[in-house]
DRENSELUM-406712 format. One record per residue: residue number from 1; x, y, z of N, C-alpha, C in turn. Coordinates in Angstrom, 1 decimal. Each point is the difference from the previous one (the first is absolute). Layout:
% residues N
+------+--------+--------+--------+--------+--------+--------+--------+--------+--------+
: resi :   n.c1 :   n.c2 :   n.c3 :  ca.c1 :  ca.c2 :  ca.c3 :   c.c1 :   c.c2 :   c.c3 :
+------+--------+--------+--------+--------+--------+--------+--------+--------+--------+
:  NUM :      X :      Y :      Z :      X :      Y :      Z :      X :      Y :      Z :
...
+------+--------+--------+--------+--------+--------+--------+--------+--------+--------+
% end
This chain:
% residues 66
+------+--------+--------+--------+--------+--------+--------+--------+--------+--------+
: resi :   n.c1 :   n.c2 :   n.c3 :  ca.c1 :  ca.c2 :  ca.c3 :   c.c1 :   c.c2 :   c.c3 :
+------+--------+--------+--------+--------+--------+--------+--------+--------+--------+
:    1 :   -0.3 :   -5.9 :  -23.3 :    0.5 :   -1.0 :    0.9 :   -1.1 :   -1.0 :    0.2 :
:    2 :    0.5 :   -0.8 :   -0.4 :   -1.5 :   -1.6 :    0.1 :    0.5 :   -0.7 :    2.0 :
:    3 :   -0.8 :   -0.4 :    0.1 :   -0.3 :   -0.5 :    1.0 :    1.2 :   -0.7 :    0.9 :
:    4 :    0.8 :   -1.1 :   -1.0 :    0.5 :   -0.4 :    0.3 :    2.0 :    0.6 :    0.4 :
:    5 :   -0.4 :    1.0 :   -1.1 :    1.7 :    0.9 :    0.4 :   -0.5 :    0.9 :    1.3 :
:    6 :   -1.3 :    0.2 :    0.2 :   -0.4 :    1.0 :    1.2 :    0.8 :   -1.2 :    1.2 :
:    7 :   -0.8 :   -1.3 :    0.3 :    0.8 :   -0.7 :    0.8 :    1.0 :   -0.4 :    0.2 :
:    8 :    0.9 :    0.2 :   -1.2 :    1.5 :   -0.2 :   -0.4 :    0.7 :    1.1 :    1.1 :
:    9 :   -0.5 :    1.4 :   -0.6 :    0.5 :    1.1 :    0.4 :   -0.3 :   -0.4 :    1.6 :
:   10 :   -1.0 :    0.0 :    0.6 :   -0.3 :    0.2 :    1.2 :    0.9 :   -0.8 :    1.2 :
:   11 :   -0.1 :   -1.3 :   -0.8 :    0.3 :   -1.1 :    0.8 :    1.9 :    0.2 :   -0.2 :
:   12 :    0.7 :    1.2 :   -0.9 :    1.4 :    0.6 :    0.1 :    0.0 :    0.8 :    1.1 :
:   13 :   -1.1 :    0.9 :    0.2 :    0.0 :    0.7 :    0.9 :    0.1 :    0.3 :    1.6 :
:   14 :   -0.8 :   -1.8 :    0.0 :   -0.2 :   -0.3 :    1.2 :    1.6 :   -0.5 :   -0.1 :
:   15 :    0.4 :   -1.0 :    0.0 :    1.4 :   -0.5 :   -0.7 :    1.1 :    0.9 :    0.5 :
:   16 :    0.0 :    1.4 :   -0.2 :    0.9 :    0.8 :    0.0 :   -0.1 :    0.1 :    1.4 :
:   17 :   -1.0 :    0.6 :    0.8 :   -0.9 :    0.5 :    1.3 :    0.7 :   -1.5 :    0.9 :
:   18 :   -0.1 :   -1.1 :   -0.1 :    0.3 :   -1.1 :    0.6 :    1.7 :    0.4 :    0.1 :
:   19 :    0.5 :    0.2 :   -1.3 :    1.6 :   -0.5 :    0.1 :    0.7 :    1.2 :    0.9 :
:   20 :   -0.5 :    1.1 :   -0.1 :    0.5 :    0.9 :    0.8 :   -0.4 :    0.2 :    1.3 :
:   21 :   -1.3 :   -0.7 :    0.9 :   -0.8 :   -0.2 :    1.1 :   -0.6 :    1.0 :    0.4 :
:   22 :   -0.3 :   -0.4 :    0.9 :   -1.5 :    0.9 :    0.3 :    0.7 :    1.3 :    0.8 :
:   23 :    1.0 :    0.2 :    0.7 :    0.7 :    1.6 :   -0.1 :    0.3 :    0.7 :   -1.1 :
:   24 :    0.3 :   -0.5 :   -0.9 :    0.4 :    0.8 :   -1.4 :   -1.4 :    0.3 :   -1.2 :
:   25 :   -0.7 :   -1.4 :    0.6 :   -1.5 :    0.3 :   -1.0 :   -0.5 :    1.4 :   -0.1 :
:   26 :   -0.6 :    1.0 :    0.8 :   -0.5 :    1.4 :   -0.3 :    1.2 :    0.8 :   -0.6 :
:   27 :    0.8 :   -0.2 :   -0.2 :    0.9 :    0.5 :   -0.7 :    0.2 :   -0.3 :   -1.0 :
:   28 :    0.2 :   -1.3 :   -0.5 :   -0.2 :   -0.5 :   -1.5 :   -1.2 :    0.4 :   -0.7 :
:   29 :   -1.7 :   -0.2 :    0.7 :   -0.7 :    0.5 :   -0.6 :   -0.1 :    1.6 :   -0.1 :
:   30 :    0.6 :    0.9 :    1.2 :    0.1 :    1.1 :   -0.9 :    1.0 :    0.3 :   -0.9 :
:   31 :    1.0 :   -0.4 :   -0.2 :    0.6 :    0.0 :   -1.0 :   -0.2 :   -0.3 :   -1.8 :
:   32 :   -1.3 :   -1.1 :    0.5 :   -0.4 :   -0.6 :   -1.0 :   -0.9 :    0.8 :   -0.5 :
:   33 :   -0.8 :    0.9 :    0.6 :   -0.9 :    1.0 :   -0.2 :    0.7 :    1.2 :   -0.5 :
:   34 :    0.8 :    0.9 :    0.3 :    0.6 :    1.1 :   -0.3 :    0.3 :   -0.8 :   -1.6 :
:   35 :    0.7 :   -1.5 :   -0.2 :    0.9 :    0.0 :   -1.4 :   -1.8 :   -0.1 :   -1.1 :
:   36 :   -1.0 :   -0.5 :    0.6 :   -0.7 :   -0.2 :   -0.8 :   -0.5 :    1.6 :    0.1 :
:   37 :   -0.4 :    0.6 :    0.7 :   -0.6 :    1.9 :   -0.5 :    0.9 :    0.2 :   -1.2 :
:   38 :    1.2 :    0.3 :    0.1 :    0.9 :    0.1 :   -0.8 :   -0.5 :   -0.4 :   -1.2 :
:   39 :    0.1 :   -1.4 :   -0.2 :   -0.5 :   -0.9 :   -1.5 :   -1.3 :    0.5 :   -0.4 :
:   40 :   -1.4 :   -0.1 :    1.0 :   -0.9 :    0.5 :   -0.2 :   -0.4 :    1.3 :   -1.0 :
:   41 :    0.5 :    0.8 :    0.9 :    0.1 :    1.6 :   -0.3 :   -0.8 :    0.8 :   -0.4 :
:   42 :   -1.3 :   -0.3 :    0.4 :   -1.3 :    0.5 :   -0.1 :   -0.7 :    0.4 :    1.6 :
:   43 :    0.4 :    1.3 :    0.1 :   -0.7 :    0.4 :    1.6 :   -1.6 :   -0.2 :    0.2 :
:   44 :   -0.6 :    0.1 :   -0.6 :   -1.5 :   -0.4 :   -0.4 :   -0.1 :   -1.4 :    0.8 :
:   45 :    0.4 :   -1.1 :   -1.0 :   -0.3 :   -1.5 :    0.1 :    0.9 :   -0.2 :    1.6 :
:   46 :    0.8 :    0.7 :    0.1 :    0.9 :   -0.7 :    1.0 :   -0.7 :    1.0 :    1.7 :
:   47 :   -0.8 :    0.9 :   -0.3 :   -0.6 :    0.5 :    1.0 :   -1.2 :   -1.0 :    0.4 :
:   48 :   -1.4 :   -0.6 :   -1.3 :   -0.5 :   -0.5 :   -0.2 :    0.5 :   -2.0 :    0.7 :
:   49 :    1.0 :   -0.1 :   -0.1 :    0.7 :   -1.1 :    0.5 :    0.2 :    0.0 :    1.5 :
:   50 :    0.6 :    1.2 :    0.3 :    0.5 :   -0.1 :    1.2 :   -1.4 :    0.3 :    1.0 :
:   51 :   -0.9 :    1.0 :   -0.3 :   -1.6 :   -0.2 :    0.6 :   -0.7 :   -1.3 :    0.3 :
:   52 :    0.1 :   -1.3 :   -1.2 :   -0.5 :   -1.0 :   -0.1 :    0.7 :   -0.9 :    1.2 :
:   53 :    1.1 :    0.5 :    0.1 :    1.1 :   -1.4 :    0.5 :   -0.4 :    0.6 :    1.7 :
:   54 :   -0.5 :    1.5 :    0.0 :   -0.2 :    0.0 :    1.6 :   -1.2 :    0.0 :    0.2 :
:   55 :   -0.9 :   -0.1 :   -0.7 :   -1.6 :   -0.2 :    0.0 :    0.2 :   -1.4 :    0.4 :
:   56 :    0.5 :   -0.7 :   -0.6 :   -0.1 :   -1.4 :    0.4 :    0.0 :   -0.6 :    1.3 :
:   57 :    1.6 :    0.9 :    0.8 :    0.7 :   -0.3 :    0.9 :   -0.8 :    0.4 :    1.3 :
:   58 :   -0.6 :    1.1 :   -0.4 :   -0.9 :    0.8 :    0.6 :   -1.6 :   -0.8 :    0.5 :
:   59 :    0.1 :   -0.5 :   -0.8 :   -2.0 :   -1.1 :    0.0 :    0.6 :   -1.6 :    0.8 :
:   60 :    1.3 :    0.1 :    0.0 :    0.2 :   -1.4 :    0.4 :    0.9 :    0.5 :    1.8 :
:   61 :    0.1 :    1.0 :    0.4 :    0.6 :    0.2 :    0.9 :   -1.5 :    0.6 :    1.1 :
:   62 :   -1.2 :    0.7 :   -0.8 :   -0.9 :    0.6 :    0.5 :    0.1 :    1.6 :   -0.1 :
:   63 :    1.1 :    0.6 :   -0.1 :    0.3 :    1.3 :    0.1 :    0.2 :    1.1 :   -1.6 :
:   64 :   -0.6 :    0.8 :    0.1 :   -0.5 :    0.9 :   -1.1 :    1.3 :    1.2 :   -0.1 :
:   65 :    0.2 :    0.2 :   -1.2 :    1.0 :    1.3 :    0.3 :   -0.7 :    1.0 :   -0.5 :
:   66 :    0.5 :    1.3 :    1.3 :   -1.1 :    1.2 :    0.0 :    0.4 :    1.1 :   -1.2 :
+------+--------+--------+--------+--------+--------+--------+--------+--------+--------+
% end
């Protein structure tokens, strides 16, 4: 995926998240997450993923998970 379909995709995503509003958003993205593990289908990368995405969340909020 080049650069530009990354923004494509993203800027759908957000897109989606907007048309259903901000009550339905955490729902859409987990939804959107269960369909992508599925596609994925590699428990390794998708463990490896889901570490990254709370490492992140984690350094930007201050709080460490034990």
């Amino acid at each position: 995926m080049n650069a530009e379909d990354l923004d494509t995709v993203y800027t759908d995503l957000c897109r989606a998240m907007t048309a259903v509003g901000e009550a339905q958003a955490p729902i859409l993205l987990a939804r959107f997450a269960l369909l992508a593990i599925v596609e994925i289908a590699d428990a390794g990368r998708l463990r490896r993923l889901i570490a990254a995405a709370a490492e992140d969340l984690a350094e930007a909020t201050g709080k460490r998970e034990s």
